[in-house]
N, C-alpha and C positions, 0 to 999 in steps of 0.2 A: 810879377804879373803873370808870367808862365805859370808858377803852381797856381793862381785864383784862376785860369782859365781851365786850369785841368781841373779843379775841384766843381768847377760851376757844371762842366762837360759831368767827372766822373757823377755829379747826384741827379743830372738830367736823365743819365744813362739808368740809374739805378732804378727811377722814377718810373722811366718805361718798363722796366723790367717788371714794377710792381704792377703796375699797372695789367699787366698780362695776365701775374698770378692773380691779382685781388680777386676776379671775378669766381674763382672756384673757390675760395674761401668764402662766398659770402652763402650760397645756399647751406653746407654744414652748418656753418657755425649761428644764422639766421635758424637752423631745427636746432642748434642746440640750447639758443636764447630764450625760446618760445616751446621749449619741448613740454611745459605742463599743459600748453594745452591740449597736446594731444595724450596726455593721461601716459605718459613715457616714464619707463622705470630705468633707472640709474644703475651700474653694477660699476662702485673704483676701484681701481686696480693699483697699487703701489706695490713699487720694487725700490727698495733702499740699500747701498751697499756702502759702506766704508771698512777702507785698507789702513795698513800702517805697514811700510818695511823696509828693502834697502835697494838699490839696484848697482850691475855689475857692470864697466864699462870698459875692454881692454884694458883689465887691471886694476883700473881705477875705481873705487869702494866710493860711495855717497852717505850722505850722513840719512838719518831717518827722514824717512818721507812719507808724503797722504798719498791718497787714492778714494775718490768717493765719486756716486755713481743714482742719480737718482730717477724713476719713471714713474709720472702719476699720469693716468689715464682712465679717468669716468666714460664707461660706456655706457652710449644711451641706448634704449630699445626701444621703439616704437610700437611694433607690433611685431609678429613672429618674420614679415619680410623687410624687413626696415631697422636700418639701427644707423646710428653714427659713432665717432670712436675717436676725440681729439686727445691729443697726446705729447705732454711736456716729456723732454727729455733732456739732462743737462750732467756736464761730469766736468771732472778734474784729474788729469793723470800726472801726480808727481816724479813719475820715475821715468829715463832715459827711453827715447824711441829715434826708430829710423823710419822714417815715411818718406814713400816716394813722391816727391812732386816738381815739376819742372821734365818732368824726364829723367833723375834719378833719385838715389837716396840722398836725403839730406837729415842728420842728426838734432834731435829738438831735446833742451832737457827739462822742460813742460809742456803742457796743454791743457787748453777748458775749453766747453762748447756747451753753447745752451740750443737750441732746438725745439720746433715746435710743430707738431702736423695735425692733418683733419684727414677721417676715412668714413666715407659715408659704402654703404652694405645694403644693396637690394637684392631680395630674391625675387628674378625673375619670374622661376619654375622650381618645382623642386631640386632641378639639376644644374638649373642656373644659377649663377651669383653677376652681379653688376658693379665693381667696386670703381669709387672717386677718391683721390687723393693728391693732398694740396699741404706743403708743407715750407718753412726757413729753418733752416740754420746758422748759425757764426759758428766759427774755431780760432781763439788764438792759441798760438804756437809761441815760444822763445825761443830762441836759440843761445841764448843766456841767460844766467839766474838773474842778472841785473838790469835786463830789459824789460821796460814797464810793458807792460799788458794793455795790448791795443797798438802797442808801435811796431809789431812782428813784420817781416816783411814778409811772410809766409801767410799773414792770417787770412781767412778767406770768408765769404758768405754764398750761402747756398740756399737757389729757389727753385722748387721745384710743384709739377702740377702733372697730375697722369691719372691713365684710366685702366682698366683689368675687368677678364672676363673670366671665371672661374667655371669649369663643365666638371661635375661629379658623376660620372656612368654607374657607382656604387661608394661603398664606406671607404673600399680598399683602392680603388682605381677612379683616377680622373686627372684635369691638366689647366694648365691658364694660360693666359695671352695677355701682355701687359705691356702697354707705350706710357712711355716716362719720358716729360721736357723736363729738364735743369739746368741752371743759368750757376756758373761760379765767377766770382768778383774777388777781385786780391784789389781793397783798394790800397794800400802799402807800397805794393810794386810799383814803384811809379820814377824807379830813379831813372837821370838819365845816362844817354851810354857813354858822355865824358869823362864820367864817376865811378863809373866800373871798373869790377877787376879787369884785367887784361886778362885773364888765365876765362871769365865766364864767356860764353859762346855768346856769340854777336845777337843772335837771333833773342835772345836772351834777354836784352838789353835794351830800356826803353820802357812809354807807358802803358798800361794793361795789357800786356805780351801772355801775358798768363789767363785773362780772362776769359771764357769761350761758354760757345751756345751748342746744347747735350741732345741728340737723341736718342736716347734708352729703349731697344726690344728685348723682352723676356718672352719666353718658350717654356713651356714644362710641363711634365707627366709622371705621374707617380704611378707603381701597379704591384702586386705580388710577383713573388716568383717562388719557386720550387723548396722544400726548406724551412719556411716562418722566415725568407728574406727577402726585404721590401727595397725597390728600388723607388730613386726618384732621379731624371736626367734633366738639366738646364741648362739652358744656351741662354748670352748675353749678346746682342752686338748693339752696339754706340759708337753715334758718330761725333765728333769734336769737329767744334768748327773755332779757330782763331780769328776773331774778327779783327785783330790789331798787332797781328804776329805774320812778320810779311815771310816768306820763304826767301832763302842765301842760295846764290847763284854760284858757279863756278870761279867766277871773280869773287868774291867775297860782297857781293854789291846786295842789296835791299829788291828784287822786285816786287810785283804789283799785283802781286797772286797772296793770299793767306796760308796759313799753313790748316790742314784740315787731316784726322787722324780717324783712324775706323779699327776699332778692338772687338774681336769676337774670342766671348770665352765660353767655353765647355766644361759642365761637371756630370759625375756621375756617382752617384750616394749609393751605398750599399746599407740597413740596419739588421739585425737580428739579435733577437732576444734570446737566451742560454739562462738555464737553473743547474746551480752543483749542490746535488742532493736537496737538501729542505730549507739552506739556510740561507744562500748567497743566490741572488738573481744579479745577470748580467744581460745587459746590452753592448755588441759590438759594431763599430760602423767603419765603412772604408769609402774613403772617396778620390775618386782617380780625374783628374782635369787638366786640360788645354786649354792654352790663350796665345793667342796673337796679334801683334800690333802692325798696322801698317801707314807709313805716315810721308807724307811729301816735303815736309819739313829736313833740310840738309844744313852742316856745320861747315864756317870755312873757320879753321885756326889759323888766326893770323898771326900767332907767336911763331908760326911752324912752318906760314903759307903750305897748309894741308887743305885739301878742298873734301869732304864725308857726307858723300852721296846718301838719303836714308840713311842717318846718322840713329834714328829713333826709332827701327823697328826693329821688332824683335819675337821669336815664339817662347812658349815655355810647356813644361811640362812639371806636373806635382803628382804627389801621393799624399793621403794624411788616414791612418789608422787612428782608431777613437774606442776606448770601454767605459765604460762605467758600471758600478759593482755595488748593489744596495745588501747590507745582509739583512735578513729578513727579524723582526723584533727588537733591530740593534736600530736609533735613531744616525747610524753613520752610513754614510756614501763618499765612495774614492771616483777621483774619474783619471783618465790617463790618457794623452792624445799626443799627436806630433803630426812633422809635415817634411815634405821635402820635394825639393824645387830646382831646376834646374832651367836659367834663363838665356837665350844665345842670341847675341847682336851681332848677327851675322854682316853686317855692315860700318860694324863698330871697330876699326883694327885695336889691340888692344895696345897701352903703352908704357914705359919704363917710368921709375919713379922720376926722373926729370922731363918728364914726358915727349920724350922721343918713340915715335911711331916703331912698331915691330909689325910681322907680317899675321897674326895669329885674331881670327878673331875672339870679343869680348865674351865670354861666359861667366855669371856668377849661379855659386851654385848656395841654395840657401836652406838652413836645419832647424827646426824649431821643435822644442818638446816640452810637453806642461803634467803638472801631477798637480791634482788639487785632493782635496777633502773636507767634508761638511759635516757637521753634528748640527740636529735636528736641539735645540732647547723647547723649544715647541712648537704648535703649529707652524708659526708666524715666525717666530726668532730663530735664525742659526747662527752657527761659528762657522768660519771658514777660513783655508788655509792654504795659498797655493803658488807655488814654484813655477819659475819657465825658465828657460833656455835655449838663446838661439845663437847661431853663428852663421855667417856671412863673411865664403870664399867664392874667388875670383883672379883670374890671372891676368886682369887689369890693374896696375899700380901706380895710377896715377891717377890723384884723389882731391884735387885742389877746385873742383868741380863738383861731382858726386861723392858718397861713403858705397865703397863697393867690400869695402874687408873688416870686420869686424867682426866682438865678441861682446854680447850683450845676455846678463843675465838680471833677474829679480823673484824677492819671495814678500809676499803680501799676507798678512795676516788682518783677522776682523771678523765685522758680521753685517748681516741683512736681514731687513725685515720685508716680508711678502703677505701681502693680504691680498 
């Protein structure tokens, strides 16, 4: 009887939700139904990718695996200030990932998401733009190769509906402004907290704990600088609200408050373009970024009776240098990027692999580097080839919760077609 009252609850919920977005779906896709009448030209856009290769997991070797990745998107045009722009998007990643969610890393060894949005484009002015956009998504996730697809407890669906102002002062300089609502639903999560591990945090534990209502500000300006190098700078801040995730007291007890999170992130892009001699044209970029979380949300360990005030917040700091190298006559391009991360949970004490508490706080420091390469078969048709590798240290070692230390690698081979 409890689960039929939580499924009747979870589709009522889901129902409103849609209910919210439907309405911004209906004017796009109502021009995109009716677009001959207004004598609208069509331009599709396809991007097709499929991989074949292997992945690397603390040792552990995988057998061959896919990778495929597809986006079709017919853009309409109405006339020179008017277009709309709806857009499938769906993939599969065969190989080993660490994605954060719940509040840390958790290890999946698949994923698929299908996805689907609408962007409608008015030009205001010539300097104006006016953009709509209205989109879902699903993602399941496994976290074993023998778990059916769809029973993930991780899987999630994602609604979103936002709007964006674009200012262009010229070709080279201008900025946007952009509010984004989204709505995430894990309907899976839903065990209860008799059933739990002992070892996952209380807060943790229970139905839609995970599920919560997004508010998304974006910020941004692009402009020359000195050199042939272009910057562009972006601020993020979103607010997270839990509406079913109560915040742990001091006592270990449940109050009557939600938990509610506010993340602001900062980047800063550098590009510039470099020739050596007649043959090889190069693009280099650098992007330097902040993020911090800050969350009311606290852990009590009852294994430990620990009580971890701001248990979830945390700042970071990254770097990520980027080239790519076209030779000139030759249908090939190399590109070469990396990243590196350093994250500090300054309220997190870190702890021993039996998880005994020490005085030091949490830091994980995270390295990632990719090398690809592309032949041109023609227009439309390339080969593609490409390597990454990351690693994930941390002088938290106690892991029966989050994945804070690992060594994760993969090489992908294949091709895409682009029209």
């Amino acid at each position: 009887m409890r689960n039929t009252r939580y499924e009747i609850r979870n589709t009522k919920g889901i129902a409103r939700k849609v209910r919210k977005i439907f309405p911004l779906f209906v004017f796009p896709i109502s021009c995109f139904i009716f677009s001959p009448l207004f004598a609208a030209s069509v331009t599709p856009v396809y991007d097709l990718r499929f991989f074949g290769g292997q992945h690397f997991y603390n040792g552990d070797i995988s057998a061959l695996s896919g990778n495929a990745n597809v986006l079709i998107s017919p853009a309409v045009k109405f006339n020179d200030t008017w277009s709309v722009i709806p857009t499938y998007m769906g993939g599969y990643q065969g190989t080993r990932d660490v994605q954060e969610l719940a509040g840390g890393g958790t290890l999946f060894q698949d994923s698929t998401n299908q996805g689907f949005t609408v962007k409608t484009i008015y030009g205001l002015t010539p300097s104006v733009k006016l953009k709509g956009t209205a989109g879902a998504r699903a993602e399941f996730l496994r976290e074993t190769k023998d778990e059916n697809w769809g029973d993930g407890l991780f899987d999630y669906r994602k609604y979103t509906g936002g709007v964006e102002t674009e200012y262009s002062y010229s070709r080279q300089i201008g900025g946007r402004f952009a509010y984004d609502f989204y709505t995430l639903d894990f309907p899976n999560y839903r065990s209860l907290e008799s059933s739990q591990d002992s070892t996952l945090a209380r807060e943790l534990a229970g139905q839609d704990v995970l599920n919560s209502n997004n508010h998304l500000f974006t910020l941004s300006g692009w402009a020359p600088l000195p050199s042939a190098v272009r910057m562009e700078l972006t601020a993020y801040y979103n607010r997270r609200d839990y509406g079913e995730q109560p915040v742990v007291d001091a006592s270990g007890s449940l109050t009557g408050t939600d938990r509610s999170d506010t993340n602001l992130t900062a980047a800063v892009d550098f590009a510039r373009p470099w020739a050596l001699g007649d043959s090889v044209r190069l693009v280099s970029g650098l992007q330097v970024g902040y993020a911090a979380t800050d969350s009311n949300q606290n852990r009590y360990d009852a294994r430990k009776t620990v009580f971890l005030r701001d248990y979830y917040d945390y700042t970071q700091m990254s770097v990520g240098p980027q080239i790519t190298a076209g030779l000139a006559n030759l249908p090939w391009m190399l590109t070469a990027s990396g990243n590196y991360s350093v994250r500090n949970y300054s309220d997190r004490p870190i702890q021993d692999a039996n998880g005994d508490y020490l005085s030091a706080d949490t830091e994980v420091t995270n390295i990632t580097t990719s090398l690809g390469m592309t032949y041109a078969l023609n227009r439309n048709f390339k080969a593609r080839a490409v390597a990454t590798l990351g690693w994930s240290d941390s002088n938290q070692k106690y892991e029966k919760v989050f994945v804070y230390n690992y060594k994760i690698a993969n090489y992908l081979f294949g091709f895409s077609y682009e029209y």
